[in-house]
C-alpha positions as MATLAB code, in Angstrom:
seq = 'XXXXXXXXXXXXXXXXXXXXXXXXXXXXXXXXXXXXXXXXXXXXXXXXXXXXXXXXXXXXXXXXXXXXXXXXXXXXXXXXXXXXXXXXXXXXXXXXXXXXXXXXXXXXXXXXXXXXXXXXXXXXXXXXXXXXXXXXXXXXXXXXXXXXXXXXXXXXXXXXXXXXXXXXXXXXXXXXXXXXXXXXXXXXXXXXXXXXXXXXXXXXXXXXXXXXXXXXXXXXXXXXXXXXXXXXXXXXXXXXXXXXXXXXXXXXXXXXXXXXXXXXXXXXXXXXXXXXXXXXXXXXXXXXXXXXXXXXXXXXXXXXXXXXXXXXXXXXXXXXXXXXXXXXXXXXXXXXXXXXXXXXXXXXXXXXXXXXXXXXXXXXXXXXXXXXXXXXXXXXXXXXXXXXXXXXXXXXXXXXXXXXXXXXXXXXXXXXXXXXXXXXXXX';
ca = [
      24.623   -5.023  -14.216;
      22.182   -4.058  -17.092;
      22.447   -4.233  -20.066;
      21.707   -0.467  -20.486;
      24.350   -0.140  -17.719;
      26.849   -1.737  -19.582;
      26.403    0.508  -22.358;
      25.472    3.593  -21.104;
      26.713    4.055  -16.710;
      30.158    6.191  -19.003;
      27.602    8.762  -19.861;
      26.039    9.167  -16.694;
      26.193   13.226  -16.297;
      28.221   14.341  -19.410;
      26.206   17.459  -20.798;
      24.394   16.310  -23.625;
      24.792   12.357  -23.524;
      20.833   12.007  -24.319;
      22.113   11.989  -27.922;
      24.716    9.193  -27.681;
      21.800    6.736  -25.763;
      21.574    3.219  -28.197;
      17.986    3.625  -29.656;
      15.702    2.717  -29.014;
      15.917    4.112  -25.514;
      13.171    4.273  -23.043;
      13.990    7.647  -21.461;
      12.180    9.378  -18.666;
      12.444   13.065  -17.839;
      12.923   13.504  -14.317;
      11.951   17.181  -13.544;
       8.801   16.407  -15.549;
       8.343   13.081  -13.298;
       8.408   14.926   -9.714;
       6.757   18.025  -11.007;
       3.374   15.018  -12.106;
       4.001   13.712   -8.461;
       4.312   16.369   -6.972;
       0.771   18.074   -8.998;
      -1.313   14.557   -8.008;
      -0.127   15.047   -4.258;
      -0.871   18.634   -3.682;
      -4.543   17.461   -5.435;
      -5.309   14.639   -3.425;
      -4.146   16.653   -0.011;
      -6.090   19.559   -0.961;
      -9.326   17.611   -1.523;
      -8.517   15.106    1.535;
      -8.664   12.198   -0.252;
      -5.762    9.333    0.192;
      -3.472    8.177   -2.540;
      -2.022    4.424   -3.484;
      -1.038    5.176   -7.130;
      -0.772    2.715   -9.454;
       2.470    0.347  -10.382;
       1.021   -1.495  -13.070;
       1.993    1.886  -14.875;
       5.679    2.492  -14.034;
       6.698   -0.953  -12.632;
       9.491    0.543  -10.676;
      10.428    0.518   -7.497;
      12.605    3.932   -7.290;
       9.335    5.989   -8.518;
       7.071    4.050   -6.001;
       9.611    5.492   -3.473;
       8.990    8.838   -4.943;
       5.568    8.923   -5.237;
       5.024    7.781   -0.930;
       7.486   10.551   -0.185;
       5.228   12.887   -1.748;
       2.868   11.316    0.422;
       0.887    8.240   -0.782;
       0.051    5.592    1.723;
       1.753    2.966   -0.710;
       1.124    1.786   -4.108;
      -1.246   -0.631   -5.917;
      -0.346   -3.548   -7.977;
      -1.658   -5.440  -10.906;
      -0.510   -8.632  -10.383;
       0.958  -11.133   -7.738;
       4.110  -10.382   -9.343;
       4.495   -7.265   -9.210;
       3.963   -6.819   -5.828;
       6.416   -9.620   -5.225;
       9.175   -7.525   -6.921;
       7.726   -4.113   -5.147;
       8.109   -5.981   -2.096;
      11.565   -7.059   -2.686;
      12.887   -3.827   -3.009;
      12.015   -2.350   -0.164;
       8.366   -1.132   -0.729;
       6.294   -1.923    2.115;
       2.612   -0.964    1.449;
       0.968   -2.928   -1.616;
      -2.602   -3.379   -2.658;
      -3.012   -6.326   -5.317;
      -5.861   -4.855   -7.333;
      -6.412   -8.276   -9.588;
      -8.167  -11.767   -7.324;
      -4.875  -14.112   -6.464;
      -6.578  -17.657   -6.896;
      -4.334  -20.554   -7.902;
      -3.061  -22.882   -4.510;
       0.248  -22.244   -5.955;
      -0.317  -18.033   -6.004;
      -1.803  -18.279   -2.742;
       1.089  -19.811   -1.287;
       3.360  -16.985   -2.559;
       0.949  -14.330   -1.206;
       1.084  -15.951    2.181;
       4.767  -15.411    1.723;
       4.680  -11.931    0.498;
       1.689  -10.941    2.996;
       4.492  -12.138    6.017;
       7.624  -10.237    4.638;
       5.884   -6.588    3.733;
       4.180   -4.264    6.411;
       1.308   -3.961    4.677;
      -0.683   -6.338    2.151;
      -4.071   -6.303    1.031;
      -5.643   -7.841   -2.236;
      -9.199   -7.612   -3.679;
     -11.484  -10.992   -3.273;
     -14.577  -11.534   -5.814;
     -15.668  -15.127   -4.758;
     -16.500  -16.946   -2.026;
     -14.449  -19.948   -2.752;
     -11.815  -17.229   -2.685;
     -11.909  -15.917    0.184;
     -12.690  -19.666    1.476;
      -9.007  -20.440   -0.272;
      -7.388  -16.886    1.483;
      -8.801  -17.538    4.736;
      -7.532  -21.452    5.358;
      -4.067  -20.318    3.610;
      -3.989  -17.253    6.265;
      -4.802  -19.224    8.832;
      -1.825  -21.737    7.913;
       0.451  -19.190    7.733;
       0.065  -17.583   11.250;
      -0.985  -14.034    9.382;
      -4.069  -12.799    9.320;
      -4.876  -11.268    5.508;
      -6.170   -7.532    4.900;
      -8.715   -8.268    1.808;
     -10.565   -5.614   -0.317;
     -14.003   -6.818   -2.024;
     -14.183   -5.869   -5.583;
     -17.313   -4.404   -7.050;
     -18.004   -4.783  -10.495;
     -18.600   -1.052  -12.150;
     -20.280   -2.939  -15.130;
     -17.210   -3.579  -17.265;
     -18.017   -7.496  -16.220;
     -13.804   -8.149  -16.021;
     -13.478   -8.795  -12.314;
     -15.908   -7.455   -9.548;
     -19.257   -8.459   -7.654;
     -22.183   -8.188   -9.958;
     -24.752   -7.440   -7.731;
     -25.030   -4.924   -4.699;
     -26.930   -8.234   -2.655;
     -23.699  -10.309   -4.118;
     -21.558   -7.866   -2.407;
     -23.432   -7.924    0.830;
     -23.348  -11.317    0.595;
     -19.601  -11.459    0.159;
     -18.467   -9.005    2.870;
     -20.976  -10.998    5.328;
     -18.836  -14.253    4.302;
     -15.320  -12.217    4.566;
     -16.635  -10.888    8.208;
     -16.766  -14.659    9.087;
     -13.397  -15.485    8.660;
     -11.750  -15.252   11.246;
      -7.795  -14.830    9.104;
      -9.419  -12.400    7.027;
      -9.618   -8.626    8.511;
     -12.342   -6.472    5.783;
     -10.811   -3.638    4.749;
     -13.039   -2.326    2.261;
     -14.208   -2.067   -1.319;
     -12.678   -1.522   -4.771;
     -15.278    0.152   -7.656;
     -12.618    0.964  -10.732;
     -14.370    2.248  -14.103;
     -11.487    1.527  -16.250;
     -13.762    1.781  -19.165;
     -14.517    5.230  -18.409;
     -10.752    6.272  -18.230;
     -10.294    7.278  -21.857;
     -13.656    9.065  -22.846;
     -12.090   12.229  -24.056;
     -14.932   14.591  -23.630;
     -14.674   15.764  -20.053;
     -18.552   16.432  -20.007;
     -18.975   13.241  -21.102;
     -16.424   11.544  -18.786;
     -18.631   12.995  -15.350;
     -21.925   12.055  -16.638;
     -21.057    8.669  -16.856;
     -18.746    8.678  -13.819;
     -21.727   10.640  -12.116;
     -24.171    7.898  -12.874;
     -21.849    4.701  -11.812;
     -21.421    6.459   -8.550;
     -24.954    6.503   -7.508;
     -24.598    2.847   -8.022;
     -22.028    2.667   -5.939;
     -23.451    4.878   -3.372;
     -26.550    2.539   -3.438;
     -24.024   -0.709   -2.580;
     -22.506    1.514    0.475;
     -25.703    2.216    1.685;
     -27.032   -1.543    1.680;
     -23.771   -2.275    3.739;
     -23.691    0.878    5.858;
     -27.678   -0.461    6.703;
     -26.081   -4.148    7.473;
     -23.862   -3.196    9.359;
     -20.902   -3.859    7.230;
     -19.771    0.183    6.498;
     -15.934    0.193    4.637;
     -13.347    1.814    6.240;
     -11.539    1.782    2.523;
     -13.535    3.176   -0.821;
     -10.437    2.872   -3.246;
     -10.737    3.256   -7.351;
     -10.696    5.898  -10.057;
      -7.904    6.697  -11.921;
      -5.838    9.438  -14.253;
      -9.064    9.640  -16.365;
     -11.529    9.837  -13.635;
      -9.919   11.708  -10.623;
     -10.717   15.105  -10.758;
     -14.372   13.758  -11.440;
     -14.328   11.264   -8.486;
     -12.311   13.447   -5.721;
     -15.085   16.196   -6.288;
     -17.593   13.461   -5.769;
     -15.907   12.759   -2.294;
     -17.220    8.935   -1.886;
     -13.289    7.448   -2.353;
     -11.525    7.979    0.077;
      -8.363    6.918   -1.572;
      -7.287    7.519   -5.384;
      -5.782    4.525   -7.429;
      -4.136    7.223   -9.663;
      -1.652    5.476  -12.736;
      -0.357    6.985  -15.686;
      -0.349   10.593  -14.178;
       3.216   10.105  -13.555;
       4.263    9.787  -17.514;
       0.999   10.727  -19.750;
       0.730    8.664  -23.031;
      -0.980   10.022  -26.057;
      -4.064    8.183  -24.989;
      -4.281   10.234  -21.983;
      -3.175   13.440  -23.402;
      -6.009   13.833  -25.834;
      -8.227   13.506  -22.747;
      -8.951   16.733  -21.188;
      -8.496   15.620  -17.431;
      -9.940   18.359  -15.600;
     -12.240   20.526  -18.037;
      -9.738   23.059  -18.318;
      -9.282   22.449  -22.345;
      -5.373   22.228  -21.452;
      -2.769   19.479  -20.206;
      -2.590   18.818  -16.601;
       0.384   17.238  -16.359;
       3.666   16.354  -18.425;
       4.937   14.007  -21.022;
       7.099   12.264  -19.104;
       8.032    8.909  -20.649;
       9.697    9.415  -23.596;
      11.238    6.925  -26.387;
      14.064    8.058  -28.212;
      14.605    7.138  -31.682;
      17.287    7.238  -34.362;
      16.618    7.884  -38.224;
      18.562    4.571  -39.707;
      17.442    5.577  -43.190;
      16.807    8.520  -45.379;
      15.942    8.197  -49.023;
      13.035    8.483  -50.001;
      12.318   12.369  -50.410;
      10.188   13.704  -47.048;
       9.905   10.127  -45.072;
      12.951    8.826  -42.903;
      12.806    5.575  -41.114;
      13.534    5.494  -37.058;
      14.589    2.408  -35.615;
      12.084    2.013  -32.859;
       8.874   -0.275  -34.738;
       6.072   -2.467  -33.163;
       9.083   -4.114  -30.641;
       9.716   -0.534  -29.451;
       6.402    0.265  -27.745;
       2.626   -0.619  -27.282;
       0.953   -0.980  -30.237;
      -2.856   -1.299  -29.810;
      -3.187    2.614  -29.485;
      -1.722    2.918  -33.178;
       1.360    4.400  -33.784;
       3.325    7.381  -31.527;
       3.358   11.066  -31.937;
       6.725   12.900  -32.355;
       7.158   15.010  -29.713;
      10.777   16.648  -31.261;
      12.911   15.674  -33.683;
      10.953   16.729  -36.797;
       8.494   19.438  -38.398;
       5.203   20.280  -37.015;
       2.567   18.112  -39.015;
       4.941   15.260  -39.010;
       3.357   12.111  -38.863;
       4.452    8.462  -38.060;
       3.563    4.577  -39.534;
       4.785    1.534  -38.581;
       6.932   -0.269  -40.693;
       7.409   -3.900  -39.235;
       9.368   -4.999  -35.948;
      12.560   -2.734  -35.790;
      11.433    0.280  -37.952;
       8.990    3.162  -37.938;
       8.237    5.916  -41.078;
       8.586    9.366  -39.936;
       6.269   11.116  -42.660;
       6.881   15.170  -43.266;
       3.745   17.460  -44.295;
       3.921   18.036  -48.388;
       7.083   20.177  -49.057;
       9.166   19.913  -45.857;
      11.976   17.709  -45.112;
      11.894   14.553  -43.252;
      14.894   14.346  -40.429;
      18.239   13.764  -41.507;
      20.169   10.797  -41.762;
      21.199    9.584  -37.782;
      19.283   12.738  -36.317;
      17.036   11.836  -33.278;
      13.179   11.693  -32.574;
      11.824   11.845  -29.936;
       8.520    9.643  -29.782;
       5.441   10.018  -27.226;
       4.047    6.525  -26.419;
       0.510    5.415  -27.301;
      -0.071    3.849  -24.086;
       2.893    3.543  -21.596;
       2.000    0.321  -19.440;
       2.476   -2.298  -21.567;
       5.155   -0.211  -23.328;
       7.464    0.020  -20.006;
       7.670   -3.714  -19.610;
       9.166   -4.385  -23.195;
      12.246   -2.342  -21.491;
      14.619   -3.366  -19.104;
      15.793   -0.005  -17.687;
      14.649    3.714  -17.665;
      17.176    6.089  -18.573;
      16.545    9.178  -16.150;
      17.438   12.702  -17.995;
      17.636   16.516  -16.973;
      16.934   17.875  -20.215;
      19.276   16.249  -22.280;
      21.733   15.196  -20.245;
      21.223   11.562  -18.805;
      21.338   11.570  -15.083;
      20.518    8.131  -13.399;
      19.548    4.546  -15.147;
      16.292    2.946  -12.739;
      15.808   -0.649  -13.529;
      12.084   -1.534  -14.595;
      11.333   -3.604  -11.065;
       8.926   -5.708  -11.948;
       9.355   -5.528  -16.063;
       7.425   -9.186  -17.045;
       6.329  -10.500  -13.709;
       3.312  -11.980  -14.709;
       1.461  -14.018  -12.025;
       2.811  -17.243  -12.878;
       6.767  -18.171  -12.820;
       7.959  -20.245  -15.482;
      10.930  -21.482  -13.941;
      13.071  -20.594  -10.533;
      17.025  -19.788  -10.368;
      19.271  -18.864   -7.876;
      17.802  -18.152   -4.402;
      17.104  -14.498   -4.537;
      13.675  -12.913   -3.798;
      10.728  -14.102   -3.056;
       8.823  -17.552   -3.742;
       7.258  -20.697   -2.221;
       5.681  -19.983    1.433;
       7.595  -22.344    4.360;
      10.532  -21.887    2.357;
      13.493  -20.999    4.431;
      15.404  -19.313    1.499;
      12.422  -18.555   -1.293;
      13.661  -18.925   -4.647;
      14.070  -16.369   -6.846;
      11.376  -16.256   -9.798;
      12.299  -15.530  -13.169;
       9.940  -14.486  -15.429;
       9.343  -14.555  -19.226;
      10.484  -12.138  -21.275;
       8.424   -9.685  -23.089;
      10.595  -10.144  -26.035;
      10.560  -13.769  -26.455;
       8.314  -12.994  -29.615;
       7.613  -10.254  -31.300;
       3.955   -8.192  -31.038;
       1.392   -9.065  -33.136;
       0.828   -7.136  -36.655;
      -1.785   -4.184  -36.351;
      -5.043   -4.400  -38.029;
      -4.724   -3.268  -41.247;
      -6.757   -0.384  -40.701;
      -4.067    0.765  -38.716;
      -1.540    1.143  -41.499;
      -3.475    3.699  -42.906;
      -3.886    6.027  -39.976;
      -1.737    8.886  -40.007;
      -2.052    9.976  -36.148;
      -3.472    8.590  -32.549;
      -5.552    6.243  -32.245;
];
C-alpha cells in the first residue's frame, strides 16, 4: 500500500475530504480529466487522424487505459522505463519515442518487445539499428522500429533527408527489423504562444518534412506511420493532414505553460486544468503574504513559480521560498489566506512535476474519489539496483527481476536563477 493510501484510502468518498488531503497533495480532477480525453478524441476522429498520446506526461497506467478507451491505438513513451512499467500493468500498445542503445537496455527491450502486443521504438543510427536487429534476431521477435527525423532542434533525429533515406534503406535490410515509419516532433515549437506564430513555423518545418516523404515515397521506401506533434502543435498539424497519428501529451492536465498558449486560435482555453496541487497556508504573519507548504520539492520548477487557481484573491501572486515553502502574495490592500486555509496551485509544467509524486489523488469536485498510483513515477532508463522478482528485467530470464528505480526525492531541486525570485507570475 501507498503511502498516500495509508493516509488517505478512510476518506475515499466522504463529501468534502479534498480539504483533509496531507499537503502537499497532487490531486487530479476527474470530470475535468475525461471531459480533455474525451475533447482530443472527438478531434482526432473528426479530422481522421490516429492517436498514441503521450505517457511521459501522466506516467500512469489507469489514464493510459482511459485515454485507448476513448479510442487511441496505444500510448507513447519517453523512456525504456516507462514503457517497462506501462507494460507491466496491462498496457499493450507502446511506442518508445527516445533511441534504446546500451547492450544492457537492449536486452530489456527484447524482453519487453516479447511480453506486450505491440512495441515499436524510434532508431537514429545505423549502429543502432545494427545493435536492434542482431538482439531481435536472438530473441526469436522480430522488432517494429520508427526512424526519427530531426525537425532541427538537433536532440535526437536524422539530420539530413539523404541520412534518412539512407537509414530506412539500412532498416529495410534487416531482416528482424519490420519499418514502420517515421517520427518528425517539433518540441521546440510546442510553447510559442502566439498561435499565428506557432503555424508559420509549424507550416514551414512541414514542407521539410514533406520534402523527406517525397525522397522516400520516390525510393520506394513510402511510411505506413507519420507520427509527431503535440498539445502545442495539433490543431496546426491535423489541419495539415501529413501525420497520420497525433503524439498528443499534456492535453490531459494543462500546465500554466500550456495555458497561456492559445491552442487553436480561438483566443480561449481548449481544454481544462486538470492536475492540480493542493496546498496548505503553514504560516500567516506578515500582513497580506501567507506561506503554503508546497516549495521547489512540491513541483517543477524551471517554468517559475505556480499560479493560484483558488484559495486566494484575484491578483494574488506566488514566490518561492526554499524546499518546503511557497509565499502566497495578496494585491496592495487585500488579505492574504488565513492561517491552515487551502490553495489550490496550477503547475508550471506537469511532467516532471508528476514524477516527484507517488500517487494521484482522483476528486469529483471536492470530494476525493479514487487514489491512481503514478506507474512509472522515476523509471529512468537505467536501474540502479534489482529487488524482489516482480516485473520486468533481464531478457532469457525465466522470472525477470523487478527494477527499482531512484527516487526523485533523493535530493532536493536545484535553486532557481535568481532572476526568478523576482518574478511575480509565469514564466
Amino acid at each position: 500500500m501507498s503511502e498516500a493510501e495509508k493516509l488517505h484510502r478512510h476518506l475515499i468518498g466522504q463529501q468534502g475530504s479534498r480539504r483533509s488531503l496531507n499537503t502537499p497533495a497532487l490531486v487530479l480532477d476527474l470530470e475535468m480529466l475525461d471531459r480533455n480525453i474525451a475533447e482530443m478524441a472527438a478531434f482526432a476522429k473528426a479530422h481522421k487522424v490516429n492517436l498514441r498520446p503521450h505517457s511521459k506526461t501522466h506516467k500512469s497506467a489507469d489514464i493510459a487505459r482511459r485515454q485507448i478507451a476513448a479510442g487511441a491505438l496505444g500510448v507513447c513513451c519517453a523512456k525504456l522505463g516507462e514503457a517497462e512499467a506501462l507494460g507491466e500493468a496491462g498496457v499493450e500498445s507502446l511506442h518508445i519515442t527516445s533511441p534504446v542503445v546500451t547492450p544492457q537496455a537492449i536486452d530489456r527491450l527484447m524482453a519487453l518487445n516479447g511480453r506486450v502486443k505491440e512495441l515499436m521504438v524510434v532508431v537514429d543510427h545505423p549502429a543502432n539499428a545494427e545493435a536492434l536487429a542482431a538482439a531481435a534476431s536472438k530473441a526469436g521477435k522480430p522488432l517494429t522500429v520508427i526512424v526519427d527525423i530531426d525537425p532541427g532542434i538537433h536532440r535526437t533525429g536524422v539530420a539530413t533527408p539523404d541520412g534518412v533515406v539512407e537509414l530506412v534503406k539500412k532498416v529495410k535490410g534487416l531482416k528482424s527489423l519490420k519499418y514502420a515509419g517515421v517520427q518528425f516532433y517539433c518540441g521546440s515549437h510546442q510553447h510559442i504562444k502566439s498561435f499565428a506564430e506557432r503555424k508559420a513555423s509549424i507550416e514551414e518545418r512541414t514542407e521539410y518534412l514533406k520534402g523527406i516523404l517525397a525522397k522516400l515515397d520516390a525510393a520506394g521506401l513510402k511510411p505506413g506511420i507519420i507520427t509527431g506533434s503535440g498539445t502545442g502543435t495539433h490543431y496546426i498539424d491535423a489541419k495539415l493532414g501529413v501525420f497520420t497519428e497525433l503524439q498528443v501529451g499534456s492535453y490531459v492536465f494543462m500546465d500554466h505553460d500550456y495555458n497561456v498558449c492559445d491552442l487553436r486560435g480561438l483566443d480561449k482555453p481548449t481544454f481544462e486544468q486538470a492536475l492540480q496541487i493542493d496546498a496548505r497556508v503553514v504560516s500567516a504573519n506578515t500582513a497580506g503574504m501567507a506561506t503554503v507548504d508546497a516549495g521547489l520539492k512540491a513541483m517543477a520548477t524551471e517554468k517559475g513559480p505556480p499560479m493560484i487557481l483558488k484559495g486566494a484573491v484575484e491578483g494574488s501572486t506566488t514566490r518561492f521560498m526554499g524546499d518546503e515553502h511557497l509565499a502566497v502574495i495578496a494585491p496592495e490592500g487585500k488579505a492574504a489566506p488565513g492561517h491552515g486555509e487551502q490553495v489550490i496551485l496550477t503547475p508550471p509544467h506537469c511532467d516532471p512535476t508528476v514524477n516527484l509524486y507517488e500517487s494521484y489523488h482522483v476528486v469529483k469536485g471536492d470530494t476525493l474519489v479514487d487514489i491512481w498510483p503514478v506507474t512509472a513515477r522515476g523509471r529512468s532508463q537505467v536501474p540502479i539496483h534489482t529487488k524482489g522478482n516482480r516485473g520486468f528485467g533481464l531478457a532469457g530470464t525465466a522470472t525477470p527481476p523487478r527494477v527499482e528505480y531512484a527516487s526523485p526525492h533523493s535530493s532536493a531541486p536545484p535553486a532557481p536563477p535568481p532572476a526568478w525570485r523576482s518574478r511575480r507570475r509565469g514564466r
